[in-house]
KETIRO-767929 format. One line per 5 residues: number of its first residue (from 0); their letters; for each residue z, x negated, y of C-alpha. Coordinates in steps of 0.02 Angstrom, whole numbers, plus 50000, padded with zeros to 5 digits. Layout:
<atoms>
NUM) A) Z:X:Y ~ ...
</atoms>
This chain:
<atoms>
0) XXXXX) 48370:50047:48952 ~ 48414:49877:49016 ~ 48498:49822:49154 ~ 48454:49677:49241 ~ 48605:49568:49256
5) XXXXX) 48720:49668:49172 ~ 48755:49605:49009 ~ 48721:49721:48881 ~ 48891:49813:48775 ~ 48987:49809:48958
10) XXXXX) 49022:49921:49061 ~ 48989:49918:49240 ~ 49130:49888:49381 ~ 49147:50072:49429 ~ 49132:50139:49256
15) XXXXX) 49235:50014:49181 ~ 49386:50101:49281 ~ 49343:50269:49226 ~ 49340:50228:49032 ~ 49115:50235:49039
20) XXXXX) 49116:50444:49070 ~ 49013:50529:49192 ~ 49019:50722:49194 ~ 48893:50847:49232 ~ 48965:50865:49411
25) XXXXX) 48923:50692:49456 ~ 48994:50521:49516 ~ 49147:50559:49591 ~ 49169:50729:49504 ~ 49253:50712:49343
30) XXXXX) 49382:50843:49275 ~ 49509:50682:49242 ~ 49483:50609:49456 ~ 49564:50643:49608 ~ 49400:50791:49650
35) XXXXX) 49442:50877:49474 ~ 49615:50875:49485 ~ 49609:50944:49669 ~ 49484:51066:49610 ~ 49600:51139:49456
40) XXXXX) 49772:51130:49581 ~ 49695:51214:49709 ~ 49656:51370:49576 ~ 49815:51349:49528 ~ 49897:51376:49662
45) XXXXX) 49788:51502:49745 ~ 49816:51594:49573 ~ 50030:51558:49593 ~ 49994:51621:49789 ~ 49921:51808:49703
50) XXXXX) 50035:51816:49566 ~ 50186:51811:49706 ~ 50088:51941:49792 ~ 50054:52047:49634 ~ 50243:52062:49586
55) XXXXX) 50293:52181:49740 ~ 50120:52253:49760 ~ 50131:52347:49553 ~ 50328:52386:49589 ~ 50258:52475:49723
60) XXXXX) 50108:52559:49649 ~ 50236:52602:49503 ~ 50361:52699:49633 ~ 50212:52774:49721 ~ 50144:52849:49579
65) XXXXX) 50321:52907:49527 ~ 50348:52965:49710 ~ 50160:53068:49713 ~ 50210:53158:49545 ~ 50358:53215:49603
70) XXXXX) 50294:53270:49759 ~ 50131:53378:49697 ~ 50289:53445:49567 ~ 50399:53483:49680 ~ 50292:53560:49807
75) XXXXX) 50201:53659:49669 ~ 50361:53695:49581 ~ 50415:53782:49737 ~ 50297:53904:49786 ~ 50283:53947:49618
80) XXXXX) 50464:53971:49611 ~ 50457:54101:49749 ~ 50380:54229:49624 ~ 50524:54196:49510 ~ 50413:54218:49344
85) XXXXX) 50275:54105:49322 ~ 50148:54161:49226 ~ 50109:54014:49054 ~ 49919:53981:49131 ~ 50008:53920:49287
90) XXXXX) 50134:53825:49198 ~ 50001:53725:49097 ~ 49904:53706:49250 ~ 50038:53615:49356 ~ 50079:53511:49198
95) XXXXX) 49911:53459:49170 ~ 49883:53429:49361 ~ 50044:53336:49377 ~ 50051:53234:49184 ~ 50222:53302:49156
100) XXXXX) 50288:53375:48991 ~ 50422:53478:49078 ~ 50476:53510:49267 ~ 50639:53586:49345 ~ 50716:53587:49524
105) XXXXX) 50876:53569:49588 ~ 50917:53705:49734 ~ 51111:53678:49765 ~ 51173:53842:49695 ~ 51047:53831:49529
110) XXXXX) 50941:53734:49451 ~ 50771:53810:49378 ~ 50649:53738:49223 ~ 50481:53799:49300 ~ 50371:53731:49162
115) XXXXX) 50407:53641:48999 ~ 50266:53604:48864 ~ 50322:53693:48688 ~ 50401:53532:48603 ~ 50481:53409:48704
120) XXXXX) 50539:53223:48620 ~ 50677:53097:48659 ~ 50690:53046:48832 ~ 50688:52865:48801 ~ 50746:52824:48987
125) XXXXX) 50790:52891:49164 ~ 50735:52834:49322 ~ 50843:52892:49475 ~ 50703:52869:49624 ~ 50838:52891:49753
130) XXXXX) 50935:52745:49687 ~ 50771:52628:49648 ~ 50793:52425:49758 ~ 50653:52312:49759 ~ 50734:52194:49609
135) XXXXX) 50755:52358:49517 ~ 50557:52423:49526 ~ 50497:52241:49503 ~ 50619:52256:49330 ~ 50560:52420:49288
140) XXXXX) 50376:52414:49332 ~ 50370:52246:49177 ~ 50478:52376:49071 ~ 50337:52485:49074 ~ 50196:52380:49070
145) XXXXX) 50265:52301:48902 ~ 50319:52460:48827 ~ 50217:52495:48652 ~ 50328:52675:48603 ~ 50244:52837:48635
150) XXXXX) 50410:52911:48725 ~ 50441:52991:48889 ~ 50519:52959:49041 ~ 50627:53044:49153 ~ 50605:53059:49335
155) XXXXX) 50711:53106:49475 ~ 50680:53106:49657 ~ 50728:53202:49815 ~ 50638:53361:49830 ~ 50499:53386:49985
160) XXXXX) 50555:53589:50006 ~ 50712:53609:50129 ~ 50787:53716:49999 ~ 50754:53601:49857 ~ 50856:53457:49833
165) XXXXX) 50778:53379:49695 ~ 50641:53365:49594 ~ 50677:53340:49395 ~ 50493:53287:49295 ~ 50477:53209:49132
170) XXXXX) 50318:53116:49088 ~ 50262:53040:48949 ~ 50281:52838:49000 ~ 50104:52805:48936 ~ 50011:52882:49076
175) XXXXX) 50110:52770:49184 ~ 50061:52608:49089 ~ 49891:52664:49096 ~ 49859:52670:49283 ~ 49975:52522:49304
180) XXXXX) 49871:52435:49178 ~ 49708:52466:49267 ~ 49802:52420:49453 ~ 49835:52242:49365 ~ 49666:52221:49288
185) XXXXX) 49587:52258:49474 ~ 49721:52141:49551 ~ 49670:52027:49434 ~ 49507:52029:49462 ~ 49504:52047:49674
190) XXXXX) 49642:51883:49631 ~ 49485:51788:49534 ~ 49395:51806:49681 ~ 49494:51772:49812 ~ 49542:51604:49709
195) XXXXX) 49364:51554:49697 ~ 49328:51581:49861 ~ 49479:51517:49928 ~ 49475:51357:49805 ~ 49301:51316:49856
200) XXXXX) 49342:51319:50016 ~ 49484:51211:50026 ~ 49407:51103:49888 ~ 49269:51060:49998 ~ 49357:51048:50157
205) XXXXX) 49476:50904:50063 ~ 49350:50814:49973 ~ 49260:50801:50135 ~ 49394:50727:50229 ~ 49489:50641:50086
210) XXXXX) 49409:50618:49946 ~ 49232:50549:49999 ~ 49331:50438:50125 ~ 49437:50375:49961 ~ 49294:50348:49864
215) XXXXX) 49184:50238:50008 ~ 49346:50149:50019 ~ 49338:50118:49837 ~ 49162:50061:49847 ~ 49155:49965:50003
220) XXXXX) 49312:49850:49899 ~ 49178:49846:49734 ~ 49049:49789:49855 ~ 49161:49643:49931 ~ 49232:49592:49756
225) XXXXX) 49065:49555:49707 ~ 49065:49410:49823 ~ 49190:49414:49958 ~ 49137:49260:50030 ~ 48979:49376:50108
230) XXXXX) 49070:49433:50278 ~ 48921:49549:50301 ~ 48999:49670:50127 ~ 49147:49708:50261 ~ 49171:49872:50274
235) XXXXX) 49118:49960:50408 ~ 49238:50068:50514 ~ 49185:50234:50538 ~ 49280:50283:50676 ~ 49415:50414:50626
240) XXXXX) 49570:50431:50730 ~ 49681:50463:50566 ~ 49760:50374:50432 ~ 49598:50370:50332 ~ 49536:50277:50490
245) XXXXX) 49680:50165:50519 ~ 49665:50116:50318 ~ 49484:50055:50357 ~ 49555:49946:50501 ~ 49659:49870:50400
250) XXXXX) 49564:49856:50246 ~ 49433:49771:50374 ~ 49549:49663:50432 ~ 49601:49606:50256 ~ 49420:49590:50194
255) XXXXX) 49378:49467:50351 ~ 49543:49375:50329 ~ 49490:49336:50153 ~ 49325:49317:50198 ~ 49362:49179:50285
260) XXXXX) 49499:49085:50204 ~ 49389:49094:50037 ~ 49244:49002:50171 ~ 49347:48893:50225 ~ 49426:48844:50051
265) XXXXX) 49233:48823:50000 ~ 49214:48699:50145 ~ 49379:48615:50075 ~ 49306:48598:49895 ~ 49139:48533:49971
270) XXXXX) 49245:48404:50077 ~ 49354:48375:49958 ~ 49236:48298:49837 ~ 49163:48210:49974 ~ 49316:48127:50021
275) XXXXX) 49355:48084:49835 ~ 49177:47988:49819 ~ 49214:47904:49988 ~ 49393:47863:49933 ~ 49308:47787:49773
280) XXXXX) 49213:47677:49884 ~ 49339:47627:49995 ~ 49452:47579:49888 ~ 49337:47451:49806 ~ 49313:47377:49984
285) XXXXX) 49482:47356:50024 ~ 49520:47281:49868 ~ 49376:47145:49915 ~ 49467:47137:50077 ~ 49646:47091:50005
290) XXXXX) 49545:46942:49902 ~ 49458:46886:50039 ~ 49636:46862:50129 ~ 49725:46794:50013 ~ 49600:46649:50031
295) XXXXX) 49651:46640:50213 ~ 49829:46631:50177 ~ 49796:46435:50120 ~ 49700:46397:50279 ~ 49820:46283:50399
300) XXXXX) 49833:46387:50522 ~ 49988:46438:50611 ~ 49921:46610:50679 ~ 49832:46642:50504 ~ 49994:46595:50406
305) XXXXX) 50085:46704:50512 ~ 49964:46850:50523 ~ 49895:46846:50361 ~ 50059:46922:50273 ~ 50065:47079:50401
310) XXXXX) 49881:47104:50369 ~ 49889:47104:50175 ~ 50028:47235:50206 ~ 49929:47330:50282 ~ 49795:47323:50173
315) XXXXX) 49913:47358:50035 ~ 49971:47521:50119 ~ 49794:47573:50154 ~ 49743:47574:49953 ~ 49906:47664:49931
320) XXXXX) 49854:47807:50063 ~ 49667:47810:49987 ~ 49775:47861:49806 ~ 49897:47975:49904 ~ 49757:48060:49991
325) XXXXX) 49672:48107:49794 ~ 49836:48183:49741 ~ 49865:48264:49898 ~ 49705:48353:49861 ~ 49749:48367:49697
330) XXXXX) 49921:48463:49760 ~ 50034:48345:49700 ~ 50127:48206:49781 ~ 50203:48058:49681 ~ 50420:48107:49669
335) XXXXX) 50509:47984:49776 ~ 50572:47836:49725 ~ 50727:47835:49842 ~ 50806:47672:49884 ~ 50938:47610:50017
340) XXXXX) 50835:47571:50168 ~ 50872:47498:50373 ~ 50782:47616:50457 ~ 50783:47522:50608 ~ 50667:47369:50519
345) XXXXX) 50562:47546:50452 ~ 50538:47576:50657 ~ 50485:47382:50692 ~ 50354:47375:50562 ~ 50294:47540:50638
350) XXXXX) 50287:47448:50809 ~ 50179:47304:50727 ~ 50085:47402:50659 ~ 50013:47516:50790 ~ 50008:47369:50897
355) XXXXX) 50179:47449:50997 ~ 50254:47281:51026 ~ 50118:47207:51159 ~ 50051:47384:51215 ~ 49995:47346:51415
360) XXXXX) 50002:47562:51446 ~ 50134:47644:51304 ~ 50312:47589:51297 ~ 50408:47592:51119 ~ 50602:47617:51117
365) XXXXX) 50678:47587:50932 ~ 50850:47671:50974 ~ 50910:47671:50802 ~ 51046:47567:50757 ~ 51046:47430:50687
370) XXXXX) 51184:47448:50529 ~ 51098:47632:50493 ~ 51050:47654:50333 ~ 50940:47798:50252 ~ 50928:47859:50046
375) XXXXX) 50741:47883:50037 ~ 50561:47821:49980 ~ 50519:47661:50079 ~ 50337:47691:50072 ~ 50338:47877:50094
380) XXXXX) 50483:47895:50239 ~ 50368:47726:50333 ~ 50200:47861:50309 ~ 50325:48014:50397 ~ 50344:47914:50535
385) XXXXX) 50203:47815:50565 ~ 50107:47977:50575 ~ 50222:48040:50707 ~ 50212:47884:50787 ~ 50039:47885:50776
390) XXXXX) 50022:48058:50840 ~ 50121:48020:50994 ~ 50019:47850:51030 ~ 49850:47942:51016 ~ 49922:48068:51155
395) XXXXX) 49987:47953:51261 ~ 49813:47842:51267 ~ 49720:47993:51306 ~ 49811:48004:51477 ~ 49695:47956:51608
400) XXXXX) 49833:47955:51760 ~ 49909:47761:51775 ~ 50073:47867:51882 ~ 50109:47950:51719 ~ 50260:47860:51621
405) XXXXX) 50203:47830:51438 ~ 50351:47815:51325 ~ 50399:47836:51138 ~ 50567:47846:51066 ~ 50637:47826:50888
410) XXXXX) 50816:47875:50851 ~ 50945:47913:50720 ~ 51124:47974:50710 ~ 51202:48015:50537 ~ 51292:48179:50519
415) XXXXX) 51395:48191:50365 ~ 51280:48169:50221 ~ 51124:48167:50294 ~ 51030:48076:50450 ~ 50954:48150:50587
420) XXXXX) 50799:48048:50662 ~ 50687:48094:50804 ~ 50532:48045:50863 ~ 50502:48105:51034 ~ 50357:48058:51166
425) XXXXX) 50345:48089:51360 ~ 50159:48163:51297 ~ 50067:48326:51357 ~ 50139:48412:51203 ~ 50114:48503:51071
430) XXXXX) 49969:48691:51123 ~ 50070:48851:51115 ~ 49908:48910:51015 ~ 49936:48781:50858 ~ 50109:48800:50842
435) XXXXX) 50133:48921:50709 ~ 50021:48816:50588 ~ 50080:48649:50635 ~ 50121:48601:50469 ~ 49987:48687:50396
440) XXXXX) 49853:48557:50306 ~ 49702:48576:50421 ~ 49747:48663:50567 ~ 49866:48559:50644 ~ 49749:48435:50730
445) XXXXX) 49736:48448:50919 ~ 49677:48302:50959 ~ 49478:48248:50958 ~ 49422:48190:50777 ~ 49567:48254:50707
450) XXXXX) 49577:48332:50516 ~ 49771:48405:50534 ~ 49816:48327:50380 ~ 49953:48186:50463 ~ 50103:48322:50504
455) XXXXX) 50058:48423:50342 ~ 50088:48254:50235 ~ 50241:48241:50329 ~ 50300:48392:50273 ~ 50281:48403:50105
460) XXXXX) 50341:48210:50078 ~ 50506:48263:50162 ~ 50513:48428:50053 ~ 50521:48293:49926 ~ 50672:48221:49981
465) XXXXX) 50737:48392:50015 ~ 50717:48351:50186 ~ 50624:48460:50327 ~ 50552:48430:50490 ~ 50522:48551:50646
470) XXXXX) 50463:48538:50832 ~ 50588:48553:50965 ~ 50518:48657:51081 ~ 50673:48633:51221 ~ 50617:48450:51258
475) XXXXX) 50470:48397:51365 ~ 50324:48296:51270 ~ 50315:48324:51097 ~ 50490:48300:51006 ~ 50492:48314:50809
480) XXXXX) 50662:48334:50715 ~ 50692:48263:50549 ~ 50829:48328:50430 ~ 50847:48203:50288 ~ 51002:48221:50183
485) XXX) 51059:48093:50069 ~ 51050:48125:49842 ~ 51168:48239:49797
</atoms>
């Protein structure tokens, strides 16, 4: 039969990890998973559980059938040695009673043979019941049960009678092994059932607080790897106060984290090919822009001769930034072309162009001085800071209160083989809550109409230079810190 969309000669998700097999217990139950394998360990060990019990319990059955024997002998023997003669019928009828082949007692001052079948064979070994330890009957009750000779055994034990002081029986070591035999085979078989009963038990006491917890785990991760971008195939938390409980919280929390990072990279794709057809666009129209002002530049006009220059700059810069913002999305940035550069003419063409110089509310300070010089990428290290720059401006504006003191600051010191430059704003600064992910692409922007993109360009341009760049948090406003070292 076919499956609609699953394509025929594969298997699917959940049988693909189990090799295709499904056994006659069931999804979930086969002999080769976690409910088989409990199921044949908890035999197991319910069986190892009897066998330790079985040990000591047939060493004892062994020395209380030895003990018994000698007792109905001994007693017997006794009173029939009162009579002193013993009549042959009562001799075969305490050995038959009793097993033995032949049966004497010990009274101190003689020792009697009350009965004693016609032929007796080798003795093939003794056992002393007054001198019999635990180790000793466990060692002697598997001598016995793997005996295969047809021999006797000697037993002697302390004699019941107050005159008798011991007992003296020989039995043939096959009537032992029989009823020791048939004590195992009944162990065995109460053992069987106590394992199954125990085994089920436990087996479905686990698999209904493990295993079936494991396995909706397993499934509720094949349901959200079919398409994780669906925050509705989260699982959903039953509840328990365990570990099995905590897993699900975190396996929640994982399975919304993705969720939405795999959304939001979706809405990154979508605006990423927006922004590339837009880019496309733009560029054309700024190219029609710098032609349209180079015609200017011949007009004879003071203001246009002297404007026109700064302008097509400008311009300039802005079809670079429409290129760097494709391979930005294209995670790569063009490797710097580092050259010798006065970073205090960088700062003054940062002025111009964010219209610093003649500002009526926002104050620009270019502290840097004026013989400082910087190894870097002119066009790159100007982008750094104008977006700082920018940054700080944009704050500043959106102060409504005319008391308020509106003031950026560039500056520069070198130290060593590097220079460190700072541009620092008497702003609101910087939200506690977007700190973390300042320098993240996208969730950096605080302000209104803001992308986040500015500080994360930053960033990575100055990881180019091998270069970084942090917030100081100890200064009022917003104060960034740039580390630029020179080529090694």
């Amino acid at each position: 039969m076919k499956h609609e969309g699953v394509p025929q000669g594969k298997a699917e998700p959940s049988e693909a990890r189990t090799g295709g097999v499904r056994s006659f217990w069931g999804r979930g139950y086969r002999l080769g998973g976690l409910s088989g394998k409990l199921l044949i360990l908890t035999i197991l060990f319910v069986m190892l559980a009897e066998v330790s019990i079985y040990v000591p319990s047939v060493a004892n059955f062994r020395n209380n059938w030895l003990q018994d024997r000698l007792t109905t002998a001994g007693v017997a023997a006794s009173v029939l040695a009162e009579t002193n003669t013993i009549a042959p019928r009562l001799q075969q009828e305490l050995l038959r009673t009793t097993g033995a082949v032949a049966i004497s007692l010990d009274q101190g001052t003689r020792r009697s043979l009350i009965a004693m079948e016609d032929t007796v064979p080798v003795v093939d070994f003794v056992v002393d019941m007054g001198e019999m330890s635990p180790l000793r009957s466990i060692l002697e009750s598997f001598r016995t049960l793997a005996y295969s000779g047809d021999g006797l055994m000697r037993v002697v034990g302390k004699g019941q009678m107050g005159y008798v002081k011991r007992v003296d029986i020989v039995l043939p070591v096959k009537l032992l092994q029989a009823d020791m035999l048939a004590f195992s085979w009944r162990i065995l078989g109460l053992s069987l059932v106590i394992s199954i009963i125990t085994a089920t038990l436990v087996y479905v006491s686990l698999r209904a607080l493990f295993v079936r917890p494991l396995q909706r785990l397993t499934e509720s991760m094949d349901r959200f790897a079919e398409t994780p971008e669906d925050s509705s195939r989260v699982i959903k938390i039953s509840g328990r106060q365990d570990e099995l409980g905590d897993a699900e919280v975190r396996l929640a929390a994982m399975e919304e984290a993705l969720s939405r990072a795999l959304n939001q990279k979706q809405r990154l794709a979508d605006l990423g090919l927006a922004v590339s057809k837009i880019n496309h666009d733009l560029r054309n129209l700024l190219a029609s822009a710098q032609l349209f002002l180079e015609r200017l530049e011949h007009v004879p006009d003071p203001t246009v001769n002297r404007l026109a220059p700064k302008i097509l700059a400008t311009l300039d810069r802005a079809v670079g930034y429409t290129q760097a913002v494709m391979s930005y999305g294209k995670a790569q940035e063009e490797a710097p072309k580092r050259r010798l550069i006065e970073l205090r003419r960088v700062g003054e063409d940062i002025a111009d162009v964010l219209g610093l110089t003649e500002h009526a509310a926002v104050t620009f300070e270019n502290r840097v001085p004026e013989d400082l010089e910087i190894d870097a990428d002119p066009e790159q290290i100007f982008r750094v800071l104008l977006n700082l720059c920018r940054n700080a401006l944009q704050a500043l504006e959106a102060e409504k209160d005319d008391t308020l003191v509106r003031r950026i600051i560039l500056d520069a010191e070198r130290q060593g083989t590097s220079v460190q430059i700072t541009v620092a704003d008497t702003g609101p600064g910087i939200p506690a809550n977007i700190r973390k992910a300042l320098f993240k692409a996208f969730h950096s922007g605080s302000k209104q109409g803001g992308v986040g993109l500015g500080l994360a360009i930053a960033a990575e341009l100055l990881k180019a230079h091998g270069g970084r760049i942090e917030l100081d948090e100890t200064k009022p406003g917003a104060c960034f810190c740039i580390d630029l070292p020179d080529r090694s």
